[in-house]
N, C-alpha and C positions, 0 to 999 in steps of 0.2 A: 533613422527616425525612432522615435520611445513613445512608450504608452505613457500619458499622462494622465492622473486624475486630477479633475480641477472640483476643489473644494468648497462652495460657494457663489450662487450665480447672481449676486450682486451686479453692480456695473464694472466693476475693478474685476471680479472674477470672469465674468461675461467679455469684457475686451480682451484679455488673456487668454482666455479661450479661444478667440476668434484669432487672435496674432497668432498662437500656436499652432492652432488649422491648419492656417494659412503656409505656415513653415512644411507642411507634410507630417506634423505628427499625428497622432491616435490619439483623441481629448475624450474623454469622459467627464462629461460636467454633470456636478450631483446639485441638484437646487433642492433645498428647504420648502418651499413652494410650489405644489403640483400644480399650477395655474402656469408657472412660469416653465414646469416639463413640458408640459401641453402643447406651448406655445410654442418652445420650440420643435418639437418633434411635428407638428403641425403647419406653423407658418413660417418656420426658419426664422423666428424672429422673438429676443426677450421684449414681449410686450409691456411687464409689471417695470424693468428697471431699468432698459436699454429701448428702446420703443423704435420704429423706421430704421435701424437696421439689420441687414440680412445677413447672417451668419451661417457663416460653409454648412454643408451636407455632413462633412465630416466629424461634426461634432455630436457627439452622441448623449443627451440627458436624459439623465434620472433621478429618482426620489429613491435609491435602493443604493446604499451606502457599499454594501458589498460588492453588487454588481460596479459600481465604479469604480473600484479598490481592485477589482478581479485581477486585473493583468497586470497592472499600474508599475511601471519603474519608478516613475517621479510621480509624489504626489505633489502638490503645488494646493495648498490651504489659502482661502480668501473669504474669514467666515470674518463675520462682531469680534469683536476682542473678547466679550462676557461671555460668549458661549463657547471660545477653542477649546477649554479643559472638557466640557461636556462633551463635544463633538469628538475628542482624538477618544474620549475612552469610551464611545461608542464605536468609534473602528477600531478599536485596540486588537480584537481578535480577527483581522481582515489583514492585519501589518506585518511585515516582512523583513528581515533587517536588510536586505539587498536594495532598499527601495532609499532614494534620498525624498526627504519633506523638503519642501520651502515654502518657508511664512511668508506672503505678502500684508500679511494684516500688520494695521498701523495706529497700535494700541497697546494699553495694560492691563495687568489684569488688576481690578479696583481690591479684590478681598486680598490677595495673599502678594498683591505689588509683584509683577512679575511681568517680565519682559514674555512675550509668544515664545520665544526660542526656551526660554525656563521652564514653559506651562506644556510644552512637547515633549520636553526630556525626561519630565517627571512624570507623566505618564508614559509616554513608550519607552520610558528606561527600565521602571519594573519588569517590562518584557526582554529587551536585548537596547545594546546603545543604539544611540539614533544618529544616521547622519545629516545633518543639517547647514540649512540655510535662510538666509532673513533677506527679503529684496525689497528696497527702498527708494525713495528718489523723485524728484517733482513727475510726475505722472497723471495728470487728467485722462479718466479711461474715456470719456468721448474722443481725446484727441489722438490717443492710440488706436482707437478703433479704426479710425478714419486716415490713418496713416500719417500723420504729423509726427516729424522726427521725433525722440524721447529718447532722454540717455537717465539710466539708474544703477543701483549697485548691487552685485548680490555678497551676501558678506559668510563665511562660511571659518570655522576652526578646521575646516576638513579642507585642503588649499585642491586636493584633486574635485572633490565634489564644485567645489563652486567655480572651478576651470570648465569643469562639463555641463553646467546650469547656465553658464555665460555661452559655452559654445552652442548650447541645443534651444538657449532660448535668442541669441541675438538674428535680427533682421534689419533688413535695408531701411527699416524704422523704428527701430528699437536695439540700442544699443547697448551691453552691460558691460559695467569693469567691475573687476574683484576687489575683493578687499577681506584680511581676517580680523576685519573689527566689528565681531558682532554689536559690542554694547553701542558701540558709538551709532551704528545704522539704525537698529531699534530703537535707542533713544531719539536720535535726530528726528525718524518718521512719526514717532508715537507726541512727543513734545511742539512739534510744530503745530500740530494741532490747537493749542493752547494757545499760542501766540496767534494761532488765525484768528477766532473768536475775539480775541482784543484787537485784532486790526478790523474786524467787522463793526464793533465797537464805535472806532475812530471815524469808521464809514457811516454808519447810523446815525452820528453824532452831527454829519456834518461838516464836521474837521477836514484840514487838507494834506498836504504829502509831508509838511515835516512833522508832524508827529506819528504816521505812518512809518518814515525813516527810521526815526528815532525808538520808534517802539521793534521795528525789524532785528536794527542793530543791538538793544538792551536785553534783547528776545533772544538772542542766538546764545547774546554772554550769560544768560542764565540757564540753557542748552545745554551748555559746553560744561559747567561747574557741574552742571547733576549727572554728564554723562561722565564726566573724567571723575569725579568720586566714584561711581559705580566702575571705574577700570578703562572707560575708553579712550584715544586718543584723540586730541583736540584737532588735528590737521581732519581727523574724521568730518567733523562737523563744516569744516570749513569748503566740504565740500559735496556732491550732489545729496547725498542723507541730509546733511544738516543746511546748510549757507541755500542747495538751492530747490530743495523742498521747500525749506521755508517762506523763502520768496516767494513762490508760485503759488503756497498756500493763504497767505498775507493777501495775494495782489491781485489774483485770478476770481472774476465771476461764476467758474464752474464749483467753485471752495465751497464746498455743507457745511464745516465748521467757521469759515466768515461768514456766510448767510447767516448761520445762529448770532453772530454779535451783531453784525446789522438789525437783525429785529430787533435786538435787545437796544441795543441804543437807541432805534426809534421808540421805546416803552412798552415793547411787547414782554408777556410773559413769561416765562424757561415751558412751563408746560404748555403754552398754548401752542408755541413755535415748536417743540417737538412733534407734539399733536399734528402736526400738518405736515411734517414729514415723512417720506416714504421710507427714506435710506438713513442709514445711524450715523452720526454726525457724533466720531469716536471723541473730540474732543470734549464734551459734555463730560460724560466717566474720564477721560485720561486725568482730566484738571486737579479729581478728586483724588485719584492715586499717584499724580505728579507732586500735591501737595502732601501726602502721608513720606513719600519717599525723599521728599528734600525734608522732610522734619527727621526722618530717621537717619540720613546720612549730615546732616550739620548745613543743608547748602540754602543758600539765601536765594530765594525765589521770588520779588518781591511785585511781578509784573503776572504769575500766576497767581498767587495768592490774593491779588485783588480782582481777577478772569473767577476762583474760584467764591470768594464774596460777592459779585454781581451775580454768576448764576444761582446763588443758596439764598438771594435776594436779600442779603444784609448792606448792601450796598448801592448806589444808584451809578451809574455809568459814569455820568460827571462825577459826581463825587469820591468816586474812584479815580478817575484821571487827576483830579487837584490831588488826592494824597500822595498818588506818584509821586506828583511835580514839586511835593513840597515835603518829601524826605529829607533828610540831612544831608548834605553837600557834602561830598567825597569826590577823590581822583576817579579819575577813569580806569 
């Protein structure tokens, strides 16, 4: 069993937490929110983000970044995508090179375009290298929670490190398989997001399953170009990171980032709908840093960059959908 610190007590962090419990580890959950310390240390229960349910005894939270770094073999980060660089170099002096990180955050970083696994290196590499890992994969943390099967990936350069993050984290509900493609997992997790939003979009709208299809499918081939420029391999995508994240993200009612295009295609406002949201819906920022990094690496984007024109509101939802349809005719 290992000491883990769990970075972030979201819902994604907060099921992770509780799956780990569960397994017999030592979880150290650090929440941003004293309300949310409170709550569990008190009712055994995230009230602010995870609400009815009860989370092991064994889970220890706090607001003291040290004290959850104390002993920590694995730390396991589940923060916003805009705040990891602030957060890791606020622990920077708590860190330890024996310790592996694993990013579950499923984002970029918008100012300096950078995948989580980049924005960890470059801060704890000024200290010592870091060994790392990036885990991926269609994953609704209600339905982890609750024990519904879930298979994802952890992807690691370090091929022993993410052997021992698949052994220490896999359960009779949660299954990992390895993989050494970092770019390709970051990207697939971070991009699908983009593509939810325009499937929310098509839901808002009204629309029915083939443009749904059709936008899943043209979504993944625009995936696949920005992650294989950036280095990764395309069978990556074709599988639980990319083909079936994506899916789940597209098609699933639990999706933050398809509730955002649903509003938006019913005529609500980018700020109103975030205003009314609890949790960060990464797809909002990724759209803008997805669209900087396909203009800097040459790749033709042309299903986000009208996701990123409806949310900067130069666009109207339909009126997006027609320019799609009415691009220039090309092969597949």
């Amino acid at each position: 069993m290992k000491n883990i610190a769990v970075i972030g007590a979201g819902n994604w962090g907060t099921a992770l937490s509780a799956t780990l419990a569960n397994l017999g580890h030592r979880v150290s959950l650090w929440a941003y929110e004293p309300e949310v310390v409170e709550s569990i240390r008190t009712h055994r229960e995230n009230a602010l983000f995870m609400p009815s349910i009860s989370l092991p005894e064994s889970i220890v939270a706090t607001g003291d970044l040290a004290e959850a770094l104390a002993s920590a073999e694995i730390v396991l980060t589940v923060m916003p995508s805009h705040v990891c660089r602030s957060l890791y170099e606020k622990m920077l002096n708590h860190l330890r090179p024996e310790m592996i990180f694993v990013s579950a955050t499923k984002g970029l970083d918008t100012d300096r375009l950078m995948r989580m696994s980049e924005i960890i290196l470059s801060v704890v590499g000024e200290k010592f290298p870091p060994r790392l890992c990036a885990i991926s994969g269609p994953s609704f943390a209600q339905e982890v929670v609750r024990g519904d099967p879930t298979a994802v990936v952890v992807a690691s350069d370090d091929a022993d490190a993410a052997r021992l993050v698949q052994r220490e984290f896999s359960s009779r509900v949660l299954r990992l398989y390895t993989s050494s493609d970092m770019v390709g997992v970051e990207i697939g997790g971070a991009v699908k997001n983009v593509i939810a939003i325009a499937a929310g979009v098509i839901e808002g709208l009204g629309l029915g399953h083939n443009p749904t299809a059709a936008l899943i499918t043209r979504g993944l081939a625009e995936i696949c170009r920005l992650a294989c420029a950036l280095g990764a391999r395309r069978e990556t995508l074709a599988g639980l990171a990319g083909m079936g994240d994506l899916v789940l993200t597209c098609t699933g009612d639990l999706s933050r980032n398809r509730s955002v295009g649903v509003e938006l295609g019913k005529g609500r406002k980018l700020p109103e709908i975030i205003g009314s949201m609890r949790m960060v819906a990464e797809g909002v920022k990724t759209t803008t840093a997805t669209v900087a990094l396909a203009a800097r690496h040459g790749v033709e984007m042309p299903i986000t960059q009208q996701v990123h024109r409806i949310l900067e509101g130069h666009v109207s939802p339909s009126d997006a959908i027609r320019e799609l349809m009415e691009r220039t005719l090309k092969e597949e």
